[in-house]
C-alpha positions as CSV (number, residue, x, y, z in Angstrom):
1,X,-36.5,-80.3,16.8
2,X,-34.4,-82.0,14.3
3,X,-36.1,-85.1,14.3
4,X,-40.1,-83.3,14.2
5,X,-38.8,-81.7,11.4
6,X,-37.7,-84.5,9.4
7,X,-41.1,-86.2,10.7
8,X,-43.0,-83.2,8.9
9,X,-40.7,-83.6,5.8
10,X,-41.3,-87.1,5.3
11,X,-45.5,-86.5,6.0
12,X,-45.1,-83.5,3.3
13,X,-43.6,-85.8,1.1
14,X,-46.1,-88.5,1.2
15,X,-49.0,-86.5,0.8
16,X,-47.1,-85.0,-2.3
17,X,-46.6,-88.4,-3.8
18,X,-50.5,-88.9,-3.5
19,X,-51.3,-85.8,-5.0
20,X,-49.5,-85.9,-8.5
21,X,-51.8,-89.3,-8.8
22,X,-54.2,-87.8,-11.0
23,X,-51.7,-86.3,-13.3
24,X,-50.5,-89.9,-14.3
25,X,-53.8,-91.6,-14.2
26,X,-54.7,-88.3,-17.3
27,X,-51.5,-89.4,-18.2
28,X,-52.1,-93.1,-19.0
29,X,-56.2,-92.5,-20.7
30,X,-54.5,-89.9,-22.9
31,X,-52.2,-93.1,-24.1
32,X,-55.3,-95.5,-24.5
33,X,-55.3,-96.9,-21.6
34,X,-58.5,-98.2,-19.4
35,X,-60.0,-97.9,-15.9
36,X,-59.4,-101.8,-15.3
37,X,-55.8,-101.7,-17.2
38,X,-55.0,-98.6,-15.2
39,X,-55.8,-99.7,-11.5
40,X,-55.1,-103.6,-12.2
41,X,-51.8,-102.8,-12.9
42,X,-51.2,-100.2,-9.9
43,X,-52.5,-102.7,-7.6
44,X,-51.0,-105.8,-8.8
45,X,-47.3,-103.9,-9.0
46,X,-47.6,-102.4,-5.7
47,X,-49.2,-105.9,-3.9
48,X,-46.2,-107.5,-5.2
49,X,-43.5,-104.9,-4.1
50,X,-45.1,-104.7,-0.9
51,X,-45.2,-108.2,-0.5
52,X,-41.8,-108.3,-1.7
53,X,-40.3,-105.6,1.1
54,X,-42.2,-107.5,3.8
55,X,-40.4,-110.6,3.2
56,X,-37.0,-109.1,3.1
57,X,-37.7,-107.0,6.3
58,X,-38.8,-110.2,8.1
59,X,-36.0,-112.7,6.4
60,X,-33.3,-109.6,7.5
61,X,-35.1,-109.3,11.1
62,X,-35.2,-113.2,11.9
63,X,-31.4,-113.6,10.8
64,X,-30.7,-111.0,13.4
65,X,-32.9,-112.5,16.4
66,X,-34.1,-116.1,16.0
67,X,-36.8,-115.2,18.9
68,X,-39.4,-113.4,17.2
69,X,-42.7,-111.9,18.8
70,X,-46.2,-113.1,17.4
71,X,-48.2,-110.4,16.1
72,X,-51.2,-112.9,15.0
73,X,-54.3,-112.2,17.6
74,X,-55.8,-110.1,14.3
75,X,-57.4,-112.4,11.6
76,X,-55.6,-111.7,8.5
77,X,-58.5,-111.8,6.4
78,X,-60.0,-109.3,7.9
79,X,-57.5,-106.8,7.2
80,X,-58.0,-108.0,3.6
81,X,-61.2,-107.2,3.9
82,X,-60.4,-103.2,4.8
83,X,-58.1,-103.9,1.4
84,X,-61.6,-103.5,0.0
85,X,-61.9,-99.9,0.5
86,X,-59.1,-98.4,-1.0
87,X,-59.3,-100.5,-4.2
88,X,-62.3,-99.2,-4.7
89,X,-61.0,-95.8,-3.9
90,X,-58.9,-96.1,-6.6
91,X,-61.9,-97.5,-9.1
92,X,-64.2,-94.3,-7.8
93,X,-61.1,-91.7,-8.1
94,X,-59.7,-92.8,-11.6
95,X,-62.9,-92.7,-13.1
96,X,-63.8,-89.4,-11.6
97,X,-60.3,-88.5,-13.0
98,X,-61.3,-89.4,-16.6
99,X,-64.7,-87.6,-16.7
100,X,-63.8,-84.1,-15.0
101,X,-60.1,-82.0,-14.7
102,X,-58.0,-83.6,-12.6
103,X,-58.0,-80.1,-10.4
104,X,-61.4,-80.6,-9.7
105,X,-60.9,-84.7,-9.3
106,X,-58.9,-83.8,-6.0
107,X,-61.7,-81.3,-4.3
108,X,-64.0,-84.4,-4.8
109,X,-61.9,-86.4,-3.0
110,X,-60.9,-83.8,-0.3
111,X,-64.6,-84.5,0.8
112,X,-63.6,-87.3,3.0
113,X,-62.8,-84.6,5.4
114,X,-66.6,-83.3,6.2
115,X,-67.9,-87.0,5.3
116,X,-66.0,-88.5,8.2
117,X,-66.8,-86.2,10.6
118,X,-70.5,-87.4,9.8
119,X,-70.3,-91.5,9.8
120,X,-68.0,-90.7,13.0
121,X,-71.3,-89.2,14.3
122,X,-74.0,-91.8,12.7
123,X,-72.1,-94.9,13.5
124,X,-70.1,-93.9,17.1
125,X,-72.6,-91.2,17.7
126,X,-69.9,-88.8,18.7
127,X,-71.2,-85.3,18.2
128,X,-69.6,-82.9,16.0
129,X,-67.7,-79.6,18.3
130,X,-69.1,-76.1,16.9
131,X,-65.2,-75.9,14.8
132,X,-66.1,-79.1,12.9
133,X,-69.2,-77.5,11.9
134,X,-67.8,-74.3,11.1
135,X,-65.0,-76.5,9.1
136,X,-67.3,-78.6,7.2
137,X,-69.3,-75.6,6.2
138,X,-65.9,-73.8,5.0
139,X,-65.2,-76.7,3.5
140,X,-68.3,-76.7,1.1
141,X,-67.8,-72.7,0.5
142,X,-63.9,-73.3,-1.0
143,X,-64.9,-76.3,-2.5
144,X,-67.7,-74.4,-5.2
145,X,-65.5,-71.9,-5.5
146,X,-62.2,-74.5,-6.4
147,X,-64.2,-76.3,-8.8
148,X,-65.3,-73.5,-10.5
149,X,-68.8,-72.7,-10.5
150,X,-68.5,-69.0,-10.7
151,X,-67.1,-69.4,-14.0
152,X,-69.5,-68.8,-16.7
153,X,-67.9,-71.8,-18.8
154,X,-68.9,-73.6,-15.6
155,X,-70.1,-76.9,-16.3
156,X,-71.3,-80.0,-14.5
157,X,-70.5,-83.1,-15.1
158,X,-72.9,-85.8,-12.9
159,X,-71.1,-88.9,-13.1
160,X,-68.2,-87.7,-12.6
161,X,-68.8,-85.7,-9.4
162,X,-70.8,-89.1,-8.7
163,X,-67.9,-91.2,-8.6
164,X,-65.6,-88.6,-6.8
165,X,-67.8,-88.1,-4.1
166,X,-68.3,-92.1,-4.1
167,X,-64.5,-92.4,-3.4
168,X,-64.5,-89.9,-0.9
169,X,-66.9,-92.1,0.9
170,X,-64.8,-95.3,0.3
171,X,-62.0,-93.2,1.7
172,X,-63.4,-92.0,4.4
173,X,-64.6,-95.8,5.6
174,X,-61.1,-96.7,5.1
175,X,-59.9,-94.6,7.4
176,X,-62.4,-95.4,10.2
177,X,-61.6,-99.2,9.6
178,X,-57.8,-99.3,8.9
179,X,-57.6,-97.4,12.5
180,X,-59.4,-99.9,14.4
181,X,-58.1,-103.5,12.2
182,X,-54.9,-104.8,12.6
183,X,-52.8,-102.3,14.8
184,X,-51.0,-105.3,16.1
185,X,-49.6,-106.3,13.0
186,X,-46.3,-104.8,11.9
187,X,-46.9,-102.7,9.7
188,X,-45.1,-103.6,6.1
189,X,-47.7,-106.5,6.6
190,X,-51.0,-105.0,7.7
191,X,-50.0,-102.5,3.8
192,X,-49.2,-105.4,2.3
193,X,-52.6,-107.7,3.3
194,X,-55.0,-104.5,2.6
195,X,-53.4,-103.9,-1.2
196,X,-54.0,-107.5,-1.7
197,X,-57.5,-107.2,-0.2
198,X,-57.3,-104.4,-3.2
199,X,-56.4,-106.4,-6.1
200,X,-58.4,-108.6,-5.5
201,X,-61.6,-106.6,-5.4
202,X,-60.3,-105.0,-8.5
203,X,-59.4,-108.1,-10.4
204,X,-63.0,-109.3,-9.6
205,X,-64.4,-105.9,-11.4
206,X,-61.7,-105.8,-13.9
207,X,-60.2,-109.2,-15.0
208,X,-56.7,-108.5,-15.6
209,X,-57.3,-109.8,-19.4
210,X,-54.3,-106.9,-20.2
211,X,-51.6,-109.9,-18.6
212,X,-52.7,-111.4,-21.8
213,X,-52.6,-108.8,-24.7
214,X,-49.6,-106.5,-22.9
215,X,-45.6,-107.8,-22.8
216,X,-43.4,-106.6,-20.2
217,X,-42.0,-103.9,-22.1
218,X,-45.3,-101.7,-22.6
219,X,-45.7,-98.4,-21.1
220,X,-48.9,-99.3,-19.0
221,X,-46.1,-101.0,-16.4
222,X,-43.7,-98.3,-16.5
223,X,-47.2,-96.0,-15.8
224,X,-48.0,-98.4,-13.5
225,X,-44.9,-98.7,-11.6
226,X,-45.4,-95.0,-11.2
227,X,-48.7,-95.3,-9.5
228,X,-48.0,-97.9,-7.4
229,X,-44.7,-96.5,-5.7
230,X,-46.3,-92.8,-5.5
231,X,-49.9,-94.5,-4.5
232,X,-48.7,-97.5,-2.5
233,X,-45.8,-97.8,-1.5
234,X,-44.1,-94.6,-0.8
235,X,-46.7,-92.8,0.9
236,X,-48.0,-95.2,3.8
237,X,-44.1,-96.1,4.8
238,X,-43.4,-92.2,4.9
239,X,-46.8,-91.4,6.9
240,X,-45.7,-94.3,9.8
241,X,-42.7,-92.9,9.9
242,X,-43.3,-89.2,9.8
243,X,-46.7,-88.9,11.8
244,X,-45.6,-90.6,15.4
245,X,-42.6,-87.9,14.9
246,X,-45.2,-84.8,14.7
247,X,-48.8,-85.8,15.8
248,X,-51.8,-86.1,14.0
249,X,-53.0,-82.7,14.5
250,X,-49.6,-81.5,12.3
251,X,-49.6,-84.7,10.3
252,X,-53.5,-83.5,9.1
253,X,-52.3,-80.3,8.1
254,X,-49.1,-81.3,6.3
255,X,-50.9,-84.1,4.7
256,X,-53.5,-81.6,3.3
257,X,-50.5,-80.1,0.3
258,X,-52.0,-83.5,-1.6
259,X,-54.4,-81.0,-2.4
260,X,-52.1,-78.2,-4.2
261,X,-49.9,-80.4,-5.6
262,X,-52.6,-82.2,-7.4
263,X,-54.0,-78.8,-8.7
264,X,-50.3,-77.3,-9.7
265,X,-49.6,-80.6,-11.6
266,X,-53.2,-80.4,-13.7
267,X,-52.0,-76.6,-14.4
268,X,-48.5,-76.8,-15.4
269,X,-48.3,-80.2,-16.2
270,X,-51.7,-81.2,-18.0
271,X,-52.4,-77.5,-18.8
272,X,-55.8,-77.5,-17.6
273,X,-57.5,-74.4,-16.5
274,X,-57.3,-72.8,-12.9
275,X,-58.9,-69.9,-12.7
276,X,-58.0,-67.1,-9.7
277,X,-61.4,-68.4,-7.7
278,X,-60.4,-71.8,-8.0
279,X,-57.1,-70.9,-5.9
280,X,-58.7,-68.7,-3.8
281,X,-61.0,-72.1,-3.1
282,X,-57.8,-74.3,-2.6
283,X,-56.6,-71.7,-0.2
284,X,-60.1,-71.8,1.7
285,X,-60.3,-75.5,1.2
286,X,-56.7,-75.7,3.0
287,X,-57.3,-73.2,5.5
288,X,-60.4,-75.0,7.1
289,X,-58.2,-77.9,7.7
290,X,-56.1,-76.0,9.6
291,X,-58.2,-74.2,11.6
292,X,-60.3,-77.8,12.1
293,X,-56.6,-78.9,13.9
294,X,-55.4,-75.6,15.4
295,X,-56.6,-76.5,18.7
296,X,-55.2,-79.9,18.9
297,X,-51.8,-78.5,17.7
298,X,-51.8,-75.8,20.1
299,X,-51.4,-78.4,22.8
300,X,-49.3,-80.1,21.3
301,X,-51.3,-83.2,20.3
């Protein structure tokens, strides 16, 4: 009992460190900061400190046991590849980010949910059960409501649900092909190959020109040192840690609070707006994911 609930702790955890993201990113435009400043350095930092725990872990493990296993059959490059996906995740978001409230930046995102349960049936043509129906279309209901569109001061900006639904899409492929690439790797490697798969994607669409103009000291690291241990670092380590403890049916649930955090933090912290409805939509939003795992936590999966 002890040790599932330290598993749900730590999966809590890593879904709040993902979901005050948006806060920082409003954060770090206010300061005059750009899209290619913002998510070069997050990338950069974290490829680096991943990279850098990796070697440790591996220098520590072989001074320990000089027999070590091979965990080489996947192609390396290919899990670079899947990098590809969550860098542009991070373009898609932060840009969604700068063009609507960070409150509603999230419920973009949070599409990933109904947008899986679709390529899982276009591309593995497995069909969606009558819940994940039900849950997609509860889904959409708390999701107007959350961003707002009863409210007569309602308006909507294109590009920037554009890009949020984009990166829901580039999050949803991630997930389908991080799960199926490089299981056999250990796993400090297979985070550290795909961030560097993500740097470079985003150093190919934003030269990192800031190395240039920026010295050490300026606040864009200090920003992006934040993004990059909240973004990733912290949460992946505390997810494959915390989920094998718990399930995935628990570990979806749990991992859903990325969405409440990220609207508390736009309300108390950037002082945006949140009206009644748009909590009531959160609430909705939140409760769909539950009742889309219920089943599978009822058995214990």
């Amino acid at each position: 009992m002890k040790e599932k609930f330290l598993g749900g702790f730590l999966v809590f955890l890593g879904a709040c460190s993902f979901g005050v993201l948006s806060s920082i990113v409003k954060t770090s435009y206010k300061a005059g900061y750009t899209l290619g400043e913002i998510t070069g350095v997050q990338c950069f930092l974290g490829m680096l400190i991943l990279w850098g725990i990796h070697i440790i872990v591996r220098f520590l493990k072989k001074s320990k046991n000089s027999s070590t296993k091979k965990h080489q059959s996947t192609k390396k490059w290919k899990v670079c590849i899947v990098g590809v996906f969550p860098g542009l995740v991070g373009i898609c978001y932060y840009q969604c980010v700068q063009l609507v409230p960070a409150s509603i930046a999230i419920i973009l995102l949070m599409q990933y949910l109904s947008i899986s349960i679709i390529i899982d049936f276009a591309i593995f043509k497995n069909r969606p059960s009558s819940i994940q129906i039900v849950t997609v279309g509860i889904i959409i209901v708390g999701s107007c409501l959350a961003a707002g569109i009863l409210n007569e001061t309602f308006r909507l900006n294109l590009a920037g649900c554009f890009f949020g639904f984009l990166a829901a899409l580039m999050y949803s492929l991630f997930i389908t092909t991080s799960s199926n690439i490089g299981n056999d790797l250990p796993t400090l490697e297979k985070s550290a190959l795909m961030i560097t798969g993500a740097c470079i994607v985003t150093f190919l669409i934003f030269p990192p020109l800031f190395f240039f103009k920026l010295n050490l000291l300026d606040p864009l690291y200090q920003l992006g040192f934040l993004l990059a241990l909240l973004g990733t670092v912290l949460p992946p380590f505390l997810f494959s840690v915390g989920m094998p403890k718990i399930g995935i049916s628990l570990s979806a649930i749990l991992s859903a609070a990325e969405l409440p955090v990220a609207v508390t933090c736009s309300y108390f912290y950037l002082k945006e707006s949140v009206l009644l409805v748009q909590w009531i939509g959160v609430i909705i939003i939140l409760s769909a994911i539950t009742l889309l795992n219920f089943k599978n936590l009822k058995k214990g999966a």
